[in-house]
N, CA, C and O atoms as a Maestro MAE file, in Angstrom:
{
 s_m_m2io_version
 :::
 2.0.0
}

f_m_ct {
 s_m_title
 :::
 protein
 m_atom[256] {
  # First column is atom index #
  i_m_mmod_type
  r_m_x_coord
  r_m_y_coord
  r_m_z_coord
  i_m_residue_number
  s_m_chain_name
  s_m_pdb_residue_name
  s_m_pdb_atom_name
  i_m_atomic_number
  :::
  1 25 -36.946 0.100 -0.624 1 A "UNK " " N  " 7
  2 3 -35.903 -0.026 -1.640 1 A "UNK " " CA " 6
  3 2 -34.874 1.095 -1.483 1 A "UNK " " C  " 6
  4 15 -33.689 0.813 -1.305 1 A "UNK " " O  " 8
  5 25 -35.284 2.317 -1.543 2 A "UNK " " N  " 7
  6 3 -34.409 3.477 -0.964 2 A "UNK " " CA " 6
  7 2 -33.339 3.329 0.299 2 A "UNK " " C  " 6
  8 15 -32.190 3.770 0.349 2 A "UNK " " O  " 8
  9 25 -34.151 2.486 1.420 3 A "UNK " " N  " 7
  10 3 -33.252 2.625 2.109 3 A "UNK " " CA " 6
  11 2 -32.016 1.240 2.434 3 A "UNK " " C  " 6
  12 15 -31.185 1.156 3.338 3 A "UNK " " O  " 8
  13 25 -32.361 0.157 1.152 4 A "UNK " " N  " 7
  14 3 -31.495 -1.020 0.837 4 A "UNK " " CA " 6
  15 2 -30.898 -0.147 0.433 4 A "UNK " " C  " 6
  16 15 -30.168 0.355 1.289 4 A "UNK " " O  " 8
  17 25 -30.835 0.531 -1.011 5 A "UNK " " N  " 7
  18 3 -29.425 1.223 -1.480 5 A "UNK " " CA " 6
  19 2 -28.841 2.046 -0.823 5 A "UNK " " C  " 6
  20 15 -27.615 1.973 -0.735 5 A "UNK " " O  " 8
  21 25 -29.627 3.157 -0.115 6 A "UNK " " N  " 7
  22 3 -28.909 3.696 1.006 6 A "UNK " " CA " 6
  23 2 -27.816 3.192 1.891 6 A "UNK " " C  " 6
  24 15 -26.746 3.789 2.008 6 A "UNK " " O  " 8
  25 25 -28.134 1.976 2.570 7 A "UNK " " N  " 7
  26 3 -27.493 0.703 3.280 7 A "UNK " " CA " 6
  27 2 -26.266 0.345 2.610 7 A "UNK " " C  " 6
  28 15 -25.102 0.454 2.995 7 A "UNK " " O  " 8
  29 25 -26.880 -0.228 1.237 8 A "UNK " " N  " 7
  30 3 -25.809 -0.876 0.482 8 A "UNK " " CA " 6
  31 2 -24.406 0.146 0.279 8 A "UNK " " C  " 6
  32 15 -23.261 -0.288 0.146 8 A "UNK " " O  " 8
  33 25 -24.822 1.687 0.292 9 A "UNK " " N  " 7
  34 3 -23.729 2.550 -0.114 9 A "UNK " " CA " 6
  35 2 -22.911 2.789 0.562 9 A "UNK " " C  " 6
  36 15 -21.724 2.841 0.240 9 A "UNK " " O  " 8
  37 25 -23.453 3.024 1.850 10 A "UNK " " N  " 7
  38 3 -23.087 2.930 3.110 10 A "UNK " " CA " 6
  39 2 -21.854 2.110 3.278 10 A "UNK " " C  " 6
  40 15 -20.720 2.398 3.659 10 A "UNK " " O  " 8
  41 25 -22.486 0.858 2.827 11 A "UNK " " N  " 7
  42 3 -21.484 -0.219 3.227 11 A "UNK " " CA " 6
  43 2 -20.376 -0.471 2.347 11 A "UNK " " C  " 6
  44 15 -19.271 -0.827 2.757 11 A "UNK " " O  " 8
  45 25 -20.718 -0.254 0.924 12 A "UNK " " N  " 7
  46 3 -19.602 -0.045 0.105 12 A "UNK " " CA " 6
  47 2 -18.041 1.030 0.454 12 A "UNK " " C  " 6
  48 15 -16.870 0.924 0.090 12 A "UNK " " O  " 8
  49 25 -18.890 2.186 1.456 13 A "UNK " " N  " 7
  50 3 -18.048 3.124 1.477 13 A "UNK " " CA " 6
  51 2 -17.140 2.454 2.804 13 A "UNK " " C  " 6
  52 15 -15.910 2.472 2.774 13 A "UNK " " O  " 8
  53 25 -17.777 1.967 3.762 14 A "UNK " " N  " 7
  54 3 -17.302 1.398 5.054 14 A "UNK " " CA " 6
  55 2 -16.089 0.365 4.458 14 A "UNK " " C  " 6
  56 15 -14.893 0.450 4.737 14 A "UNK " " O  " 8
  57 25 -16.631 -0.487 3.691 15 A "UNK " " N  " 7
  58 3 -15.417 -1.149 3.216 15 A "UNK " " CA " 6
  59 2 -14.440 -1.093 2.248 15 A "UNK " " C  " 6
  60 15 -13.618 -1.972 1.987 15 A "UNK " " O  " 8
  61 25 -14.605 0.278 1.588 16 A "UNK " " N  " 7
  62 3 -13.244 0.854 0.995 16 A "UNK " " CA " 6
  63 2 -12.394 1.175 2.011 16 A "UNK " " C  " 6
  64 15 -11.175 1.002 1.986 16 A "UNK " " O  " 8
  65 25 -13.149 1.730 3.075 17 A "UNK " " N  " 7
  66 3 -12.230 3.370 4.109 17 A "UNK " " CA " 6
  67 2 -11.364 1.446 4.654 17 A "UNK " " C  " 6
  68 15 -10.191 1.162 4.412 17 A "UNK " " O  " 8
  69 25 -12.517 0.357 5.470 18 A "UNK " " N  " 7
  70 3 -11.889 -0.737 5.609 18 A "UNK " " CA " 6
  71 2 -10.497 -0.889 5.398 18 A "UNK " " C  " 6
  72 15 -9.582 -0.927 6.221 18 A "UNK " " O  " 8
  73 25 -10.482 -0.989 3.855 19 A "UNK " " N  " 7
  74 3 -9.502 -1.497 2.815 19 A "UNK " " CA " 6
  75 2 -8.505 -0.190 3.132 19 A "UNK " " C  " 6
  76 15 -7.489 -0.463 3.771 19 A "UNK " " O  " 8
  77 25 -8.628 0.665 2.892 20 A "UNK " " N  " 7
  78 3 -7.703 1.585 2.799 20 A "UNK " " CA " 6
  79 2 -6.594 1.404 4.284 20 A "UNK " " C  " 6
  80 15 -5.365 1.326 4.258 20 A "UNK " " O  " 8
  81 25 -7.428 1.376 5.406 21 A "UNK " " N  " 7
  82 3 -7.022 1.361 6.854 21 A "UNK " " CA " 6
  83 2 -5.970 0.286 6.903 21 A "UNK " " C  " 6
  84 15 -4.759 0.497 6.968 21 A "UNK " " O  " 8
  85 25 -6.624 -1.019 6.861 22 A "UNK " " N  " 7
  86 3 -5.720 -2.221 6.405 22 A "UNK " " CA " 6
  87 2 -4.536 -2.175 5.810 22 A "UNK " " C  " 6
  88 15 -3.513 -2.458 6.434 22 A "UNK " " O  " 8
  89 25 -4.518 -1.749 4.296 23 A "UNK " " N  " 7
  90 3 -3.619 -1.100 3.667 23 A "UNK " " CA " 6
  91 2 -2.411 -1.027 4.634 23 A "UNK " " C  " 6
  92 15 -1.545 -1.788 5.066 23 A "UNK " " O  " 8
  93 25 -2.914 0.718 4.799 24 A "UNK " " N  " 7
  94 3 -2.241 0.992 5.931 24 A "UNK " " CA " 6
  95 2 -1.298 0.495 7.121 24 A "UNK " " C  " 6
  96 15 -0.114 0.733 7.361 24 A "UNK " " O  " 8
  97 25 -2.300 -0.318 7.810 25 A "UNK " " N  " 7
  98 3 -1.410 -1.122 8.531 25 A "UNK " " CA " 6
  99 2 -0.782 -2.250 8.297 25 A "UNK " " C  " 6
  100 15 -0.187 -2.852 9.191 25 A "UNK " " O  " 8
  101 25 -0.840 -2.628 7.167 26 A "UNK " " N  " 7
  102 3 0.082 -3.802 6.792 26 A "UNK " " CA " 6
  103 2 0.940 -3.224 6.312 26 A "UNK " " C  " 6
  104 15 1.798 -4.079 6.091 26 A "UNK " " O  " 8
  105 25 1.269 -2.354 6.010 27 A "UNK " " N  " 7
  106 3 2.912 -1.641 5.532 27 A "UNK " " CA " 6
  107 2 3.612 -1.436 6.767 27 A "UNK " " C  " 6
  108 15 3.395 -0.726 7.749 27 A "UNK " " O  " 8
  109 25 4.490 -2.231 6.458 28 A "UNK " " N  " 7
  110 3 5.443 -2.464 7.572 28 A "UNK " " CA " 6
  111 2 6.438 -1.196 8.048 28 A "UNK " " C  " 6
  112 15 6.862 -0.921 9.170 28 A "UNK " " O  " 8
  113 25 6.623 -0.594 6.877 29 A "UNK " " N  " 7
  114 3 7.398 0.470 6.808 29 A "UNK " " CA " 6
  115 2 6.616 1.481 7.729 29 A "UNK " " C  " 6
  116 15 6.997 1.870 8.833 29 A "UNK " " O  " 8
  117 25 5.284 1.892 6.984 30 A "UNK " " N  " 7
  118 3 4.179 2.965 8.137 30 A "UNK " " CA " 6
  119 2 4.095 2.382 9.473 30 A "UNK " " C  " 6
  120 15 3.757 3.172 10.354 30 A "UNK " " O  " 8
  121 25 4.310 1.262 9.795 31 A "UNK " " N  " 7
  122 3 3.959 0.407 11.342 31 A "UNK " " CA " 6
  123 2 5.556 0.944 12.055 31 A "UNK " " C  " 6
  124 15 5.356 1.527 13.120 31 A "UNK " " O  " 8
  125 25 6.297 0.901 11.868 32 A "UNK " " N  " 7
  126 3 7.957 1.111 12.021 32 A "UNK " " CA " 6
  127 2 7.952 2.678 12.394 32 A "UNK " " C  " 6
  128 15 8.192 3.152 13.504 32 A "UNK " " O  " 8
  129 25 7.739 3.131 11.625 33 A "UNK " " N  " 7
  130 3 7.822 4.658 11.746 33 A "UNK " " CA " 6
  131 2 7.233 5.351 12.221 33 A "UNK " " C  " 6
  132 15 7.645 6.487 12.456 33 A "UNK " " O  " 8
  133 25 5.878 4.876 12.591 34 A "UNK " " N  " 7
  134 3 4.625 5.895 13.044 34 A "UNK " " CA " 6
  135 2 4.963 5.928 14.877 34 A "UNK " " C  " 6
  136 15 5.615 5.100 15.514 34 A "UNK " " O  " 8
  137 25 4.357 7.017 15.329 35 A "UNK " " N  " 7
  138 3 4.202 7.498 16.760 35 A "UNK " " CA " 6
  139 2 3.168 6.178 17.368 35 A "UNK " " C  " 6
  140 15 2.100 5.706 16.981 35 A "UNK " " O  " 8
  141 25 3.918 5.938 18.290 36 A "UNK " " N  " 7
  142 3 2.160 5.146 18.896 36 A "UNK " " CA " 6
  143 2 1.203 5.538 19.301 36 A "UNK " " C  " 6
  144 15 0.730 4.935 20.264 36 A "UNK " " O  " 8
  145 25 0.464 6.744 18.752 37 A "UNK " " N  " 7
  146 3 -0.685 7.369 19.094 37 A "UNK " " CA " 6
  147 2 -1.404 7.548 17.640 37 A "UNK " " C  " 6
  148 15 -2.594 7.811 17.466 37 A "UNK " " O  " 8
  149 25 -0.355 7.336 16.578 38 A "UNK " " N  " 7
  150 3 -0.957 7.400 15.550 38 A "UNK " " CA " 6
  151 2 -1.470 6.318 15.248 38 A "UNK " " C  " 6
  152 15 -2.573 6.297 14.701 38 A "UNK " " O  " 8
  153 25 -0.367 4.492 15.714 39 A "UNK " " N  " 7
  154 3 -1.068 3.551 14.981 39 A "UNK " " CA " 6
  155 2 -2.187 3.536 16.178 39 A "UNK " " C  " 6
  156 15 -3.182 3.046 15.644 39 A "UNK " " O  " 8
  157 25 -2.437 3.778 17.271 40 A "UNK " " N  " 7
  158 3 -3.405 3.515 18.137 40 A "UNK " " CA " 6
  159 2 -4.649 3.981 17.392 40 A "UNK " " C  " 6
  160 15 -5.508 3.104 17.303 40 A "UNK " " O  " 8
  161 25 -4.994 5.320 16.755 41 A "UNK " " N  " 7
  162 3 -5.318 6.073 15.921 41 A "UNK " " CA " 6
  163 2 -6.374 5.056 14.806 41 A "UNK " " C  " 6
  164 15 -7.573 4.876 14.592 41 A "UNK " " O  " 8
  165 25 -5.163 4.617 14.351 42 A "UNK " " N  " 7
  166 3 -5.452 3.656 12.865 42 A "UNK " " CA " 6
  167 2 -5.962 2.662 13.335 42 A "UNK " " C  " 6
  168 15 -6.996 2.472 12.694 42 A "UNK " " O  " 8
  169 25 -5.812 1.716 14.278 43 A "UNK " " N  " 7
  170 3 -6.113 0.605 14.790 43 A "UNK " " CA " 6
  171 2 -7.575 0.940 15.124 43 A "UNK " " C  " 6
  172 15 -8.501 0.392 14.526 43 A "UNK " " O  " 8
  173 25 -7.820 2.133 16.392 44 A "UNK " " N  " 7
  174 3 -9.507 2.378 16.350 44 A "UNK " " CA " 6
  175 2 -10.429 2.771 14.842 44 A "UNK " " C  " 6
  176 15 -11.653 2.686 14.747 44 A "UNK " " O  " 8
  177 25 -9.859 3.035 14.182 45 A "UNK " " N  " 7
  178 3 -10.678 3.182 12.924 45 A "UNK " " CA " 6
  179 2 -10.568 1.665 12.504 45 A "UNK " " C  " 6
  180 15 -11.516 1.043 12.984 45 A "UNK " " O  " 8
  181 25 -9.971 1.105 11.983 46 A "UNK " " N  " 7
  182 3 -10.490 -0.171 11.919 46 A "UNK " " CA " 6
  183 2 -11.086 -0.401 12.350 46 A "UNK " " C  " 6
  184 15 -12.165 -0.246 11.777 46 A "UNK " " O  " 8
  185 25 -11.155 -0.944 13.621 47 A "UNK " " N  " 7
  186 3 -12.272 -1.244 14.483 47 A "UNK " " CA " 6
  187 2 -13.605 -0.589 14.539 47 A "UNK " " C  " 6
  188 15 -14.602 -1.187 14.944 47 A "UNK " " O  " 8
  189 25 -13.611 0.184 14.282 48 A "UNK " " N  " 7
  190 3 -14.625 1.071 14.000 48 A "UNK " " CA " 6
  191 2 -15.288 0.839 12.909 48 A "UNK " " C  " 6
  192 15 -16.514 0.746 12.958 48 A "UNK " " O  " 8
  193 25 -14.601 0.703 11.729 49 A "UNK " " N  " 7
  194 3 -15.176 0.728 10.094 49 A "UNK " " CA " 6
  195 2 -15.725 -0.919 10.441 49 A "UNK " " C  " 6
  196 15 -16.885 -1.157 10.104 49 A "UNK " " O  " 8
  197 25 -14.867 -2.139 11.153 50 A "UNK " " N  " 7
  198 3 -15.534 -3.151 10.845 50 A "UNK " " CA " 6
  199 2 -17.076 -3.311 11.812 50 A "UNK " " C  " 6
  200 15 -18.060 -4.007 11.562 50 A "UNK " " O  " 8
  201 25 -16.794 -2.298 13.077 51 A "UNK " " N  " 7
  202 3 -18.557 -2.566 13.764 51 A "UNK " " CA " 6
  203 2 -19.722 -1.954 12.919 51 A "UNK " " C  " 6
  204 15 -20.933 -2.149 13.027 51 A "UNK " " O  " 8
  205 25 -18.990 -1.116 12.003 52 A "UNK " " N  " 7
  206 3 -20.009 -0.347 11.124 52 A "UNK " " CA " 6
  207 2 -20.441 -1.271 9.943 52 A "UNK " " C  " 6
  208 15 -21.590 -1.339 9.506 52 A "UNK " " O  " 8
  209 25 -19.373 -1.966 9.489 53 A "UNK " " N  " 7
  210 3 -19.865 -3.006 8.399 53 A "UNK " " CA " 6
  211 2 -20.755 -3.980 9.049 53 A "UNK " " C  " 6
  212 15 -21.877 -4.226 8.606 53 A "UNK " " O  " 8
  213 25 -20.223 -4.575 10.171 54 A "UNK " " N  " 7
  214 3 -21.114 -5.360 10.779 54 A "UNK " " CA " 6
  215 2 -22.582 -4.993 11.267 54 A "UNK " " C  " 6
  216 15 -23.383 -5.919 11.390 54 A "UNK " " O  " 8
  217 25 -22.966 -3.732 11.543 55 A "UNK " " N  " 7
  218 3 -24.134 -3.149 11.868 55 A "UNK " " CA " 6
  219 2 -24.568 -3.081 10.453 55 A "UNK " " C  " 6
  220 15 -25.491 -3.878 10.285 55 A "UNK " " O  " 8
  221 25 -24.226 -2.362 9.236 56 A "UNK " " N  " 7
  222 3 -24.713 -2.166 8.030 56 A "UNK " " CA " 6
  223 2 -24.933 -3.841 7.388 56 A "UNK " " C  " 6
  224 15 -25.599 -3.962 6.359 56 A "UNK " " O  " 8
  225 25 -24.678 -4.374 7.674 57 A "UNK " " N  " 7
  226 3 -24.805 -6.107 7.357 57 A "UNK " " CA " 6
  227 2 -26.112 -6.419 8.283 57 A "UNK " " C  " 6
  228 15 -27.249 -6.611 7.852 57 A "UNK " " O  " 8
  229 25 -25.862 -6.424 9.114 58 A "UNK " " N  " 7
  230 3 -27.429 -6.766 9.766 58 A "UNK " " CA " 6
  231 2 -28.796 -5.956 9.341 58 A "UNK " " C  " 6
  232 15 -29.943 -6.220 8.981 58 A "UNK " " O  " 8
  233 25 -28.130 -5.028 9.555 59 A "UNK " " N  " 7
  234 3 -29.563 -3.884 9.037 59 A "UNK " " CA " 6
  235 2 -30.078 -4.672 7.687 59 A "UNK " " C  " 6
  236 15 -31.250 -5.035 7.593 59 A "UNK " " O  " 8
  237 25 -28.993 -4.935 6.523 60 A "UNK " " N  " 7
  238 3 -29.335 -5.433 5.190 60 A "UNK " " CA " 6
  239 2 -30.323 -6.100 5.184 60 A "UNK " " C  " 6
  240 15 -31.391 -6.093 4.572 60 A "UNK " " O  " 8
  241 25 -29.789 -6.779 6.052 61 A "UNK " " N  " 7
  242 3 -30.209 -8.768 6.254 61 A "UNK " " CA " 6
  243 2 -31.895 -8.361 6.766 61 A "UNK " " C  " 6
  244 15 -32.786 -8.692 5.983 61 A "UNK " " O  " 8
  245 25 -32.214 -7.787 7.821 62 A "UNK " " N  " 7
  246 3 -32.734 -7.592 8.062 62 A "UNK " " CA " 6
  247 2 -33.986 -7.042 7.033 62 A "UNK " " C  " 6
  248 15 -35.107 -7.549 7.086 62 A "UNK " " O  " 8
  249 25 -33.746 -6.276 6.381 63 A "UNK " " N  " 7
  250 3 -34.718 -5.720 4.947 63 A "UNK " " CA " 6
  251 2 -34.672 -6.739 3.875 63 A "UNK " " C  " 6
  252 15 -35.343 -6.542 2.861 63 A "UNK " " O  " 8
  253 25 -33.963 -7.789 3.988 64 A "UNK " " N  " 7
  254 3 -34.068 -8.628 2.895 64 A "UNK " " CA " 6
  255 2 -35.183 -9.785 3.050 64 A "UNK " " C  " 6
  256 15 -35.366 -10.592 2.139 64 A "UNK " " O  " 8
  :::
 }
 m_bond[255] {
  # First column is bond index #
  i_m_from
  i_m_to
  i_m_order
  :::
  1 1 2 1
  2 2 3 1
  3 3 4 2
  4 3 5 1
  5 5 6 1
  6 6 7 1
  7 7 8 2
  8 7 9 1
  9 9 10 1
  10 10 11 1
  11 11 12 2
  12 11 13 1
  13 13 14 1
  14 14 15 1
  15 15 16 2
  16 15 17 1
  17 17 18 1
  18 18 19 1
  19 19 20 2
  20 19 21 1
  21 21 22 1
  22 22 23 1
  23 23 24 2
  24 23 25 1
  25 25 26 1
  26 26 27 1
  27 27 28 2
  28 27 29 1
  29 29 30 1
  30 30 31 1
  31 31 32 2
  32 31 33 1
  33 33 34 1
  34 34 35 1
  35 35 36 2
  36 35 37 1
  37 37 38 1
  38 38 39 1
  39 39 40 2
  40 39 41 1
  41 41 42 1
  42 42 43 1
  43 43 44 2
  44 43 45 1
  45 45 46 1
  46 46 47 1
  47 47 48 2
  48 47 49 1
  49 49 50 1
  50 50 51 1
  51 51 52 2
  52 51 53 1
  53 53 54 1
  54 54 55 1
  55 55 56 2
  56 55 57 1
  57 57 58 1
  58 58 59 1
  59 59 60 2
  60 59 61 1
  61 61 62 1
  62 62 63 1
  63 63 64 2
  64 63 65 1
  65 65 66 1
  66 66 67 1
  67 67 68 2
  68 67 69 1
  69 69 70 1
  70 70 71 1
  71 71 72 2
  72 71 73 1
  73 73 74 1
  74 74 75 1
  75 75 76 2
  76 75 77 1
  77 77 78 1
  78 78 79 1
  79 79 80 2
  80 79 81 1
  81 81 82 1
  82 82 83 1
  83 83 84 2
  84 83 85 1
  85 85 86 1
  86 86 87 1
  87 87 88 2
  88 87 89 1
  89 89 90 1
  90 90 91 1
  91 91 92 2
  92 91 93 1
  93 93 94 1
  94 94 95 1
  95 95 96 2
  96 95 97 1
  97 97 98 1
  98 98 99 1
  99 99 100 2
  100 99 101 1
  101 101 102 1
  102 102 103 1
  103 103 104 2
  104 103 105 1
  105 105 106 1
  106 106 107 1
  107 107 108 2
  108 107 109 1
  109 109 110 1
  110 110 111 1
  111 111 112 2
  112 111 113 1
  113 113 114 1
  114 114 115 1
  115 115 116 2
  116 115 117 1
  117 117 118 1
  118 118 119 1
  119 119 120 2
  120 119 121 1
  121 121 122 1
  122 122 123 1
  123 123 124 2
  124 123 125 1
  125 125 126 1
  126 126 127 1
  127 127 128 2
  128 127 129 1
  129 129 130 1
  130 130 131 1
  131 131 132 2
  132 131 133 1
  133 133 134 1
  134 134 135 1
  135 135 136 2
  136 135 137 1
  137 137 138 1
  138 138 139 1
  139 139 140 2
  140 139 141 1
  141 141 142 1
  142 142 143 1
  143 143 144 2
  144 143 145 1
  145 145 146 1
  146 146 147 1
  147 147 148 2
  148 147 149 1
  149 149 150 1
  150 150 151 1
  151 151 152 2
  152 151 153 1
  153 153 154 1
  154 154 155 1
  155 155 156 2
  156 155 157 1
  157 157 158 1
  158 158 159 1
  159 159 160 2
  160 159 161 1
  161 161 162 1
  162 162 163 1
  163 163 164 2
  164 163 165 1
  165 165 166 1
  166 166 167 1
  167 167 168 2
  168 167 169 1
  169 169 170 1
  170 170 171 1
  171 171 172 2
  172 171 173 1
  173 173 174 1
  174 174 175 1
  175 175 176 2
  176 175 177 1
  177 177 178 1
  178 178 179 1
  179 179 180 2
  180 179 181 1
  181 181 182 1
  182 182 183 1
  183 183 184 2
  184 183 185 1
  185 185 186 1
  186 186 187 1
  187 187 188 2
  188 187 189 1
  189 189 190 1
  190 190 191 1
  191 191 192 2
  192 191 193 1
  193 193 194 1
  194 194 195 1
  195 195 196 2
  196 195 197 1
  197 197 198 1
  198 198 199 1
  199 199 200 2
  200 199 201 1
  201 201 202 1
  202 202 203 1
  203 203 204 2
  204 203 205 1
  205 205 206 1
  206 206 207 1
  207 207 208 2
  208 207 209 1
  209 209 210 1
  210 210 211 1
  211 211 212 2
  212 211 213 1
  213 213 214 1
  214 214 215 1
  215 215 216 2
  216 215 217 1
  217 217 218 1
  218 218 219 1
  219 219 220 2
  220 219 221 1
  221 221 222 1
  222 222 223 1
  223 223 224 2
  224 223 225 1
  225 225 226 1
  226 226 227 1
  227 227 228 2
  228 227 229 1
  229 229 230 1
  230 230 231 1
  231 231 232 2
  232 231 233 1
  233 233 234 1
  234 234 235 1
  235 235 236 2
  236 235 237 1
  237 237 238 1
  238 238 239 1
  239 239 240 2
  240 239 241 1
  241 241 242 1
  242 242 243 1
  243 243 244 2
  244 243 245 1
  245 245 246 1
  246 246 247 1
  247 247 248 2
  248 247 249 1
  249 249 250 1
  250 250 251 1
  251 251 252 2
  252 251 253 1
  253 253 254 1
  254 254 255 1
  255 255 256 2
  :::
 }
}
């Protein structure tokens, strides 16, 4: 049980930072203006936050 909520928090947090990243890159204005090393930057964190949701999703599944 400890380590479902553990999991679960995990994943809550993965898909705020998610949300936030997204955010981010859908503002057209920040996409326009930024260096291309920064959105390169932003783009690997996405990617990142979603293999982490996707790993924290299996793990779940897995204990359920």
């Amino acid at each position: 049980v400890a380590e479902k909520e553990k999991i679960e928090k995990e994943l809550e947090y993965a898909r705020g930072f998610l949300k936030s990243v997204t955010a981010k890159l859908s503002n057209e204005r920040f996409v326009q203006n930024a260096k291309a090393d920064v959105l390169e930057k932003e783009n690997a964190k996405k990617a990142d936050a979603e293999a982490k949701i996707k790993a924290l999703e299996e793990n779940l599944a897995r204990l359920n």
